[in-house]
C-alpha positions in Angstrom: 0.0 0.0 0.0 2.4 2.5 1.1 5.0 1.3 -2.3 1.2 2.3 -4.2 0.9 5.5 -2.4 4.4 6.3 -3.2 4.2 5.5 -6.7 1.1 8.2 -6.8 2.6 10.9 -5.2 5.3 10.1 -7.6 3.7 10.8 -10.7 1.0 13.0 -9.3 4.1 15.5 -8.8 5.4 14.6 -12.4 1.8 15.7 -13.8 2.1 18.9 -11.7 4.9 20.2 -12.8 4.6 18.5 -16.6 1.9 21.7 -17.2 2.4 24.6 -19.1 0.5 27.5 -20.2 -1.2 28.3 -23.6 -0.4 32.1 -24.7 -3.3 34.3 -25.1 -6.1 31.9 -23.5 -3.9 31.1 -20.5 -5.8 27.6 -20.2 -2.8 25.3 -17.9 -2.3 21.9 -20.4 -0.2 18.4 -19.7 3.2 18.4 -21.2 5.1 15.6 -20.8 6.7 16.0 -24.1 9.1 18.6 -25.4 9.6 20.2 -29.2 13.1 18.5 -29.4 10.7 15.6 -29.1 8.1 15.8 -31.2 9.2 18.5 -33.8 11.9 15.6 -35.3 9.3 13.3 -35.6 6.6 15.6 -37.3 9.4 17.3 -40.0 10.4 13.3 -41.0 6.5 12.7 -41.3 5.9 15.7 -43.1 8.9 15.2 -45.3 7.0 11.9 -45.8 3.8 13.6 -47.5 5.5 15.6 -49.6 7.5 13.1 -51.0 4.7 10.8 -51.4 2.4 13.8 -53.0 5.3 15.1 -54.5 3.3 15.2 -57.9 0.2 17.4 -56.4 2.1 19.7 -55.0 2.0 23.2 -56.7 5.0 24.6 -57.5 5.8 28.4 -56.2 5.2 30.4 -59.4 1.4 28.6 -59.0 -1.2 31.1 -58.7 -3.0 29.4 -56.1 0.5 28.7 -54.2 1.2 31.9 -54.1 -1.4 33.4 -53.0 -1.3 30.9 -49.9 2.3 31.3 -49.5 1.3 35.0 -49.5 -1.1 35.0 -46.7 1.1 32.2 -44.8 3.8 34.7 -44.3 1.7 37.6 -42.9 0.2 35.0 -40.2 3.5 33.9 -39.8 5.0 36.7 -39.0 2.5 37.7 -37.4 2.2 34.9 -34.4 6.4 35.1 -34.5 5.7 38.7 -33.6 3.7 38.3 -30.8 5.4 35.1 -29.1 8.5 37.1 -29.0 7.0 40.4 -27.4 5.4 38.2 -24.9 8.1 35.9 -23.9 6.9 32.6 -25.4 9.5 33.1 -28.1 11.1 30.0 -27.0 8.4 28.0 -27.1 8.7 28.4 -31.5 12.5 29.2 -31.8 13.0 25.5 -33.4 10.2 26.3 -35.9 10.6 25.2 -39.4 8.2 27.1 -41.0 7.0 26.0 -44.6 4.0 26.2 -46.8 2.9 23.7 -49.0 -0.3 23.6 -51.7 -1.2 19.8 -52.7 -3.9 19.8 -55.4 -6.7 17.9 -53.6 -10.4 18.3 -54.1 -10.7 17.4 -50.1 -11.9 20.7 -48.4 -9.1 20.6 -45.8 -5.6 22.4 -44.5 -3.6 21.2 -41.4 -0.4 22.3 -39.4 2.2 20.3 -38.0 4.2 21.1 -34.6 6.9 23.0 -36.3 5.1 25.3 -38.5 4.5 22.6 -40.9 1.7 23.4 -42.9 -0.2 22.1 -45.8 -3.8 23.8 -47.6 -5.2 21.2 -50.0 -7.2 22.8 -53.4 -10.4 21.8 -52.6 -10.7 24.1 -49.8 -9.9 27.5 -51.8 -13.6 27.0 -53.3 -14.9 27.3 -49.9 -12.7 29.9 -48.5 -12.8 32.1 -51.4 -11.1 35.3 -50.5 -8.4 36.3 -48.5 -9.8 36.4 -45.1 -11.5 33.0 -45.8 -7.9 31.4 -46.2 -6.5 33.5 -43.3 -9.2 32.1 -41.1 -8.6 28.7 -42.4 -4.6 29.1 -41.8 -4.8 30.9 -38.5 -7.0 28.2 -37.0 -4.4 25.5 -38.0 -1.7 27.2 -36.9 -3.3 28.0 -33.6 -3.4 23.9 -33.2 0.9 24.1 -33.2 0.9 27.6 -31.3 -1.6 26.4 -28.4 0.4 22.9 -28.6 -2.5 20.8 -28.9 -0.2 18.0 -30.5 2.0 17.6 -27.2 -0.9 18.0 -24.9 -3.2 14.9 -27.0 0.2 12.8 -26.8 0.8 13.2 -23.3 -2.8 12.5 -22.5 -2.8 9.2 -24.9 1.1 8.2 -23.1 -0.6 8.7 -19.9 -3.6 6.4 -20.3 -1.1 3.8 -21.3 1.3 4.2 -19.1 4.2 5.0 -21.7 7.0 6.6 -19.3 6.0 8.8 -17.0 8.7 9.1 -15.2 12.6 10.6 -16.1 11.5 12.1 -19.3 9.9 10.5 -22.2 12.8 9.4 -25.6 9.9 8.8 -28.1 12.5 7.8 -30.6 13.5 4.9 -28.8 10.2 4.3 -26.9 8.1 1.8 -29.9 5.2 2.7 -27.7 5.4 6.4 -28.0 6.7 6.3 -31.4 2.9 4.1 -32.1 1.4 7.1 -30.1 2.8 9.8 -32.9 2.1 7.9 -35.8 -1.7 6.9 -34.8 -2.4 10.7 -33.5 -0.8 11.8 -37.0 -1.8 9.4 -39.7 1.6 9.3 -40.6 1.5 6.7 -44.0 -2.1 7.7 -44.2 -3.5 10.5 -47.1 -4.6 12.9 -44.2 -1.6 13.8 -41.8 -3.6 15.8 -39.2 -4.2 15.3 -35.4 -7.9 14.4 -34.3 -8.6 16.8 -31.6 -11.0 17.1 -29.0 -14.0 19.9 -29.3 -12.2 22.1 -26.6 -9.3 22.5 -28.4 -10.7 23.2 -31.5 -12.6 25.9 -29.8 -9.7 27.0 -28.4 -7.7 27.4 -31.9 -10.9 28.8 -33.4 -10.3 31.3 -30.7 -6.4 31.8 -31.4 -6.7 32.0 -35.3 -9.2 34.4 -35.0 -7.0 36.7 -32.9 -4.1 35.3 -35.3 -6.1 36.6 -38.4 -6.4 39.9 -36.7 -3.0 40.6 -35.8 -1.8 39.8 -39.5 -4.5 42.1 -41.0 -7.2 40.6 -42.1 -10.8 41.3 -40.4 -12.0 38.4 -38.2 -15.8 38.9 -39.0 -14.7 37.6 -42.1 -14.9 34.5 -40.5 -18.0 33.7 -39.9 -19.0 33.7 -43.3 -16.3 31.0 -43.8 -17.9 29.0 -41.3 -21.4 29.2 -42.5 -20.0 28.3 -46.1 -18.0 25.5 -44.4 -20.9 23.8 -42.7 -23.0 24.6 -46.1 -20.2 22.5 -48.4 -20.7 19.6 -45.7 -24.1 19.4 -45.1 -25.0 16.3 -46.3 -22.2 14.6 -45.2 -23.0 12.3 -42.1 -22.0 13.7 -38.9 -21.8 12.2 -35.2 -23.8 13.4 -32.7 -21.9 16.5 -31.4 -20.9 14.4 -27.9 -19.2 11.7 -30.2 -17.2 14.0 -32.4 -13.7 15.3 -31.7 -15.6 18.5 -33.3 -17.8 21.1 -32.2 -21.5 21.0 -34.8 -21.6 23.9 -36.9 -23.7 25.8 -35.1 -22.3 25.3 -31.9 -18.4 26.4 -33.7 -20.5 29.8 -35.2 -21.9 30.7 -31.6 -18.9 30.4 -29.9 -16.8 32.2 -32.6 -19.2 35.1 -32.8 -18.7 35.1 -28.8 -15.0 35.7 -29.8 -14.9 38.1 -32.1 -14.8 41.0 -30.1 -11.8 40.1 -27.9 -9.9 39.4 -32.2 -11.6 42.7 -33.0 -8.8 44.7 -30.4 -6.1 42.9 -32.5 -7.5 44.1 -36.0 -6.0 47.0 -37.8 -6.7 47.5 -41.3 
């Protein structure tokens, strides 16, 4: 009993003092993993995909690349901006950032930890003007920023137990390595995370302010979201309680709850 209780305190301290705070929302999250971590292991997988899309991906002179590339690099700068004005410069100075188009009728856009991102085609019908793609950008790159990756690996390696305890080597840990590659998709046509409906809210949140900060006007996007949940309408859908993501209506409400804290970051 007393080796049990131990054992406990043990890694109830670990857990403690594994936490560490999202910027701008201040919400406390489980860390047990690092960037120097998890950022090797997302640039090999997203070396991966573009090897394996190689041919889909549009080159830079591309008029649709461009113009993603474009708006990539105000966000960018941007949120590189703000992290080092408000000391959490460290927690993006191994970022690799990099934009990537792959011509893909799905209607979807992701961000690795790293700054790793990826639009596909089929979105740009959907987002249709600048603000659309900003909101669609800002919102994946809020996932890497709040470190939503990290936080979803910890909480898988703690429900199976994957070392707890003296740091976690995921390279060398099969377990952990399993852990990345599930959460990921790495092999699989999709390489994004599956996350939970808080921290979706929670990026929605971020890449609205995100949006703001790099110039484009955040009301923009709720008419992104209402031609979002429009394109998927008749696509079947979980109840809201068994999806990783918030129902349209619930996302909209809660965005339009946000807009005017990413309204004080807006300037034309």
């Amino acid at each position: 009993m007393k080796k049990l209780l131990l054992t406990a305190s043990v890694a109830g301290l670990l857990l403690f003092n594994s936490c560490s705070t999202v910027p701008l929302t201040g919400r406390s999250r489980l860390n047990l993993v690092g960037n120097d971590q998890v950022l090797p292991m997302a640039f090999q997988a997203y070396s991966e995909f573009l090897t394996e899309n190689k041919t889909a991906v549009l080159p830079a002179s591309n008029a649709q690349a461009l113009k993603v590339k474009t708006i990539g690099s105000r966000l960018i700068t941007a949120v590189q901006t703000y992290m080092n004005n408000n000391n959490y410069g460290n927690l993006i100075q191994d970022y690799k950032w990099e934009v990537n188009v792959v011509q893909n009728n799905e209607k979807n856009a992701w961000c690795m930890p790293g700054g790793k991102i990826v639009v596909y085609t089929g979105i740009l019908s959907v987002t249709q003007d600048d603000a659309g793609l900003a909101t669609v950008m800002g919102h994946e790159i809020a996932h890497a920023i709040a470190g939503h990756s990290a936080e979803r690996m910890s909480q898988e390696m703690v429900a199976q137990g994957i070392g707890t305890a003296g740091g976690v080597a995921l390279s060398k840990n099969p377990k952990a390595q399993s852990t990345f590659n599930t959460l990921y998709g790495v092999g699989a046509p999709i390489a994004m995370l599956k996350y939970s409906r808080n921290q979706e809210l929670e990026a929605d949140r971020l890449g609205l302010i995100f949006m703001a900060m790099a110039g484009y006007n955040p009301q923009s996007s709720v008419g992104f979201w209402n031609r979002m949940a429009s394109a998927s309408a008749n696509a079947q859908k979980p109840a809201e309680f068994l999806s990783t993501h918030p129902s349209d209506a619930t996302r909209i409400a809660q965005i339009q709850k946000y807009l005017p804290e990413a309204q004080q970051y807006y300037k034309k």
